[in-house]
ROBAMAR-618321 format. One record per residue (C-alpha): y, z, x; residue in one letter. Coordinates in steps of 0.02 Angstrom, whole numbers, padded with zeros to 5 digits, always signed. Example, Ala and Ser with C-alpha at 12.3 -4.5 7.8 and 13.67 -1.06 7.14 Angstrom:
BEGIN
-00225+00390+00615A-00053+00357+00684S
END
This chain:
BEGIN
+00251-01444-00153X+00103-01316-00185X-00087-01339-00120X-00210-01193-00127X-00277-01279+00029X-00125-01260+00124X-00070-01083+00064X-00251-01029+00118X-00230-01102+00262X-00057-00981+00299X-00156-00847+00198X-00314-00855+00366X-00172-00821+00472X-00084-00681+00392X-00237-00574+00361X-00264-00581+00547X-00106-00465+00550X-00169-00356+00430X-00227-00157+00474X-00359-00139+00555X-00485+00025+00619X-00399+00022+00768X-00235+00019+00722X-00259+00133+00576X-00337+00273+00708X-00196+00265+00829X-00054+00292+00671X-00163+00435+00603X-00189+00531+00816X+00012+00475+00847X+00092+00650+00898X+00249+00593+00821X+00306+00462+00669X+00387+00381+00764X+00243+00345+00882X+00140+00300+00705X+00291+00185+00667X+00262+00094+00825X+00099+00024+00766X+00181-00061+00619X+00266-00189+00743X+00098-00250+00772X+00083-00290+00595X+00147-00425+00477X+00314-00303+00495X+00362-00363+00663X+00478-00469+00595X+00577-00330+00545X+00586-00223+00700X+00767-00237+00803X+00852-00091+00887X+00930-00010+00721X+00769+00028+00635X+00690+00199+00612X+00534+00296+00588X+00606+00347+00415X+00646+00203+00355X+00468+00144+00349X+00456+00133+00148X+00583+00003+00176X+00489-00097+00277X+00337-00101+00179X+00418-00141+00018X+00510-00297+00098X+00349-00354+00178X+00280-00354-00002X+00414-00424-00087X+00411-00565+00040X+00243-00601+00008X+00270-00602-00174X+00369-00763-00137X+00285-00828-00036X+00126-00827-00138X+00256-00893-00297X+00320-01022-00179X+00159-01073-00120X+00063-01093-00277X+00204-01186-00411X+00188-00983-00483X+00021-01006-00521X-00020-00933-00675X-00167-00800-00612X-00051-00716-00521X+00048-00660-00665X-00114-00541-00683X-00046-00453-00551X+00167-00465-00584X+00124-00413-00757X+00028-00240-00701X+00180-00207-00628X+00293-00242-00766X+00163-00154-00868X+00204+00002-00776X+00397-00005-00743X+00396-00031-00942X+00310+00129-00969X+00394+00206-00872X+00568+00175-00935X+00502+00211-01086X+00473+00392-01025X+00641+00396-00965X+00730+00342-01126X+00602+00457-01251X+00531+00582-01145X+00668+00631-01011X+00827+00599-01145X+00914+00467-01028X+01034+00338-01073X+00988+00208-00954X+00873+00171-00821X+00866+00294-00680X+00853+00210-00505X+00744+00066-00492X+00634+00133-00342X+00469+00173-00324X+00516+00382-00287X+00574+00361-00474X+00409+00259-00527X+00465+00094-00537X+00420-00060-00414X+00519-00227-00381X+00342-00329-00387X+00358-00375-00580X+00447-00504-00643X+00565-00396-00756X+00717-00355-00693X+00784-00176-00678X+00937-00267-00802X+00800-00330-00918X+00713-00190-00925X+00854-00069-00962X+00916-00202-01094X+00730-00211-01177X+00704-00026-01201X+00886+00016-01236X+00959-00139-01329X+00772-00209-01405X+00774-00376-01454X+00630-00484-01515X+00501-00586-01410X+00350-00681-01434X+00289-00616-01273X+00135-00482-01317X+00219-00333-01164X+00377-00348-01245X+00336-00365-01420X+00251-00187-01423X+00425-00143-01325X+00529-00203-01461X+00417-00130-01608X+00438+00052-01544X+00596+00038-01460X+00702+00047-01599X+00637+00218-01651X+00704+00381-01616X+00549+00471-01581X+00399+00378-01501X+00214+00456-01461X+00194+00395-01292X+00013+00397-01284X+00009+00278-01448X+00150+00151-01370X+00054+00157-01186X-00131+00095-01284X-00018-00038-01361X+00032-00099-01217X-00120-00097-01116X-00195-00179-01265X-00054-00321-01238X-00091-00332-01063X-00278-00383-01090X-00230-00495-01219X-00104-00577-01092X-00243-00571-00966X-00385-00641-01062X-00246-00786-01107X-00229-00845-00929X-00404-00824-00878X-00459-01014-00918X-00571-01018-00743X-00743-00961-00747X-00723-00866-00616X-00553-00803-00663X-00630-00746-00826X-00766-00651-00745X-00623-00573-00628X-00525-00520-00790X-00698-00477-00880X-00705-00348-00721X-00541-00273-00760X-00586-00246-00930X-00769-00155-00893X-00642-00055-00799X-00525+00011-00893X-00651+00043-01055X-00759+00146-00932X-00641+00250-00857X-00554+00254-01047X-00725+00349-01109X-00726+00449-00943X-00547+00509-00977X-00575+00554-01170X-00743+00647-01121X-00666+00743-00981X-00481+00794-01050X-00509+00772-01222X-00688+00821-01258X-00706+00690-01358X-00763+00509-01387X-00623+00357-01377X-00550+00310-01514X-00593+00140-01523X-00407+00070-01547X-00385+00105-01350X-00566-00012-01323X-00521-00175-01245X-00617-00294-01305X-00680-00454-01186X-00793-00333-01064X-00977-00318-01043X-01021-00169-01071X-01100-00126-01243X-00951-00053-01352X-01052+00033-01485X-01161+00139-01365X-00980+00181-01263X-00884+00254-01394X-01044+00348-01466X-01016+00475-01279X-00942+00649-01344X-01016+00728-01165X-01030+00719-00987X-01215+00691-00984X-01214+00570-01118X-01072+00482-00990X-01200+00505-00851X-01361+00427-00944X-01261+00265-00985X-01180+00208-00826X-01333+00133-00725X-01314-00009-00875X-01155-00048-00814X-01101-00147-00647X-01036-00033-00562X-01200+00105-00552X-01252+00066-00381X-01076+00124-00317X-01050+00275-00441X-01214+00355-00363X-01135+00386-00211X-01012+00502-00317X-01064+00692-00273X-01147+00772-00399X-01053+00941-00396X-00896+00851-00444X-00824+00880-00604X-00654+00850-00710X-00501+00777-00621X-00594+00771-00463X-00748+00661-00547X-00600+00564-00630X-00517+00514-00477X-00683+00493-00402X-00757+00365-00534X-00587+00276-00539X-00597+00251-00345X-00772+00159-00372X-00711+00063-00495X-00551-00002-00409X-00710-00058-00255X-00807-00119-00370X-00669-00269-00423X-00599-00269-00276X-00761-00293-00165X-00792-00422-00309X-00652-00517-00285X-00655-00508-00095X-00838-00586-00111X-00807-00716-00227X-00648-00785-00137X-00727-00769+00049X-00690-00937+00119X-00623-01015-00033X-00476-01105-00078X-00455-01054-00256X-00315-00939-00323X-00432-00798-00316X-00418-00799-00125X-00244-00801-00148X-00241-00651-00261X-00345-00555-00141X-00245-00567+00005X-00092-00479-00118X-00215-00370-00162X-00256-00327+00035X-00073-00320+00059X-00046-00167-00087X-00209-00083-00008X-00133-00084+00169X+00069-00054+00078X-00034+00123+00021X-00123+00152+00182X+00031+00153+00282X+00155+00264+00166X+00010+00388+00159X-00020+00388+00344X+00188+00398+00389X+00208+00508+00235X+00097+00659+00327X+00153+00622+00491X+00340+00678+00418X+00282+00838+00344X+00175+00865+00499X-00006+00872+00433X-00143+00869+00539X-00253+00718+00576X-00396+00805+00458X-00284+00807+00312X-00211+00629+00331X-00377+00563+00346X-00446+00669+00189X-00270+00587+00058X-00348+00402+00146X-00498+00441+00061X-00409+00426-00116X-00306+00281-00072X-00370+00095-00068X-00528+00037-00082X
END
């Protein structure tokens, strides 16, 4: 039987073993990975630890501590239907991504289901279901798989047209299961998001204003004004209306293209997230629950980046600078 009250209860406890300062510091000054790998058994991971287990097969661990969590959280909340915000990202993306395979690379079938190959186990989809859906389409009423279907059974796709489409279908699906206030607000959030960095992207790579098809609409920022930016500056002059100014000032001003991109997108992934971890403090509401998964992917990235440069043997400088773009 599922209570938010008792899965926030297990949730207090769990974020106690969560990465902290400390331990981060010691992983990043470890001389070796395996000394780095040591820290890990301090960690929600412990559980995992016996004589058998290496430094390299750290990946491993991380991905079994999140999968375990994902039931867990399922388990623990009757698979509450907010989370499916988050399963369906990652469906979102695996679908894409076979799609790339199929049109873009020429393959027959799905290439390994890992995350080297761009895939993750966190979606609901299987790696069987999602092989049958983009090679064998077959209807569904379901919005992801619909826009699956539709190109799917063409030889030729543009990928950039079938990747709006299903972002488009992924707000829809979102906006559907946002019935809370507050989970409306969270999903309102995701949408300023993505429209923002949307008009960022087309200004910066393109050099041109967004076509409005790729607008999401459900946000709060003021759509007209948006998709009238054709420049930089124009960009510049619009974002203290938005939520997230007060964070984007603290982006250097000599930045500019990919840089500024990965720079804005950074602010706006601490913007929801700080949002999220503010309006769930001390809460028992799914939203807490969310945030803890969302804690969990943060400290999943930390960790692979941190064991990833102790294995090709960079220096504590340059492990600390890749941190910089990863989490929140």
């Amino acid at each position: 039987m599922s209570s938010l009250y008792f899965i926030s209860g297990q949730i207090a406890v769990l974020e106690s073993q969560l990465l902290n300062s400390g331990q981060l510091d010691r992983m990043i000054g470890a001389k070796t990975p395996e000394e780095a790998f040591g820290v890990m058994s301090e960690l929600s991971y412990a559980k995992y630890f016996d004589d058998s287990l290496e430094a390299r097969d750290f990946s491993m661990v991380i991905e079994n501590g999140l999968k375990e969590t994902k039931e867990l959280l399922v388990d623990g909340t009757d698979d509450h239907r907010v989370l499916h915000l988050i399963w369906a990202r990652f469906d979102l993306n695996n679908l894409k991504r076979a799609l790339k395979e199929r049109f873009i690379e020429g393959k027959d079938g799905l290439g390994a289901f890992t995350e080297d190959n761009g895939y993750s186990a966190l979606g609901r989809l299987s790696a069987e279901k999602i092989e049958s859906l983009v090679w064998n389409p077959e209807e569904s009423n379901c919005p992801l798989l619909s826009v699956v279907f539709k190109h799917a059974q063409k030889d030729v796709i543009d990928i950039r047209e079938v990747e709006m489409e299903l972002d488009l279908a992924y707000f829809a699906f979102a906006k559907k299961q946002s019935k809370n206030g507050l989970v409306r607000s969270y999903v309102q959030h995701l949408i300023d998001a993505h429209n923002f960095r949307s008009v960022l992207r087309s200004v910066l790579i393109l050099e041109s204003s967004l076509d409005p098809l790729i607008w999401v609409e459900g946000g709060s920022l003021d759509r007209d004004r948006f998709l009238a930016v054709t420049s930089l500056d124009q960009f510049v002059d619009l974002y203290g209306t938005t939520p997230f100014s007060e964070l984007l000032r603290s982006a250097p001003d000599s930045l500019s293209g990919e840089e500024l991109l990965v720079r804005v997108e950074k602010i706006l992934d601490q913007y929801v997230y700080g949002w999220l971890g503010s309006i769930s403090l001390g809460s028992d509401s799914i939203l807490r629950v969310l945030y803890y998964f969302e804690q969990r992917l943060t400290n999943a990235r930390m960790l692979k980046t941190v064991m990833l440069g102790k294995f090709y043997g960079l220096e504590v400088q340059q492990i600390q600078d890749k941190l910089k773009h990863v989490g929140h």
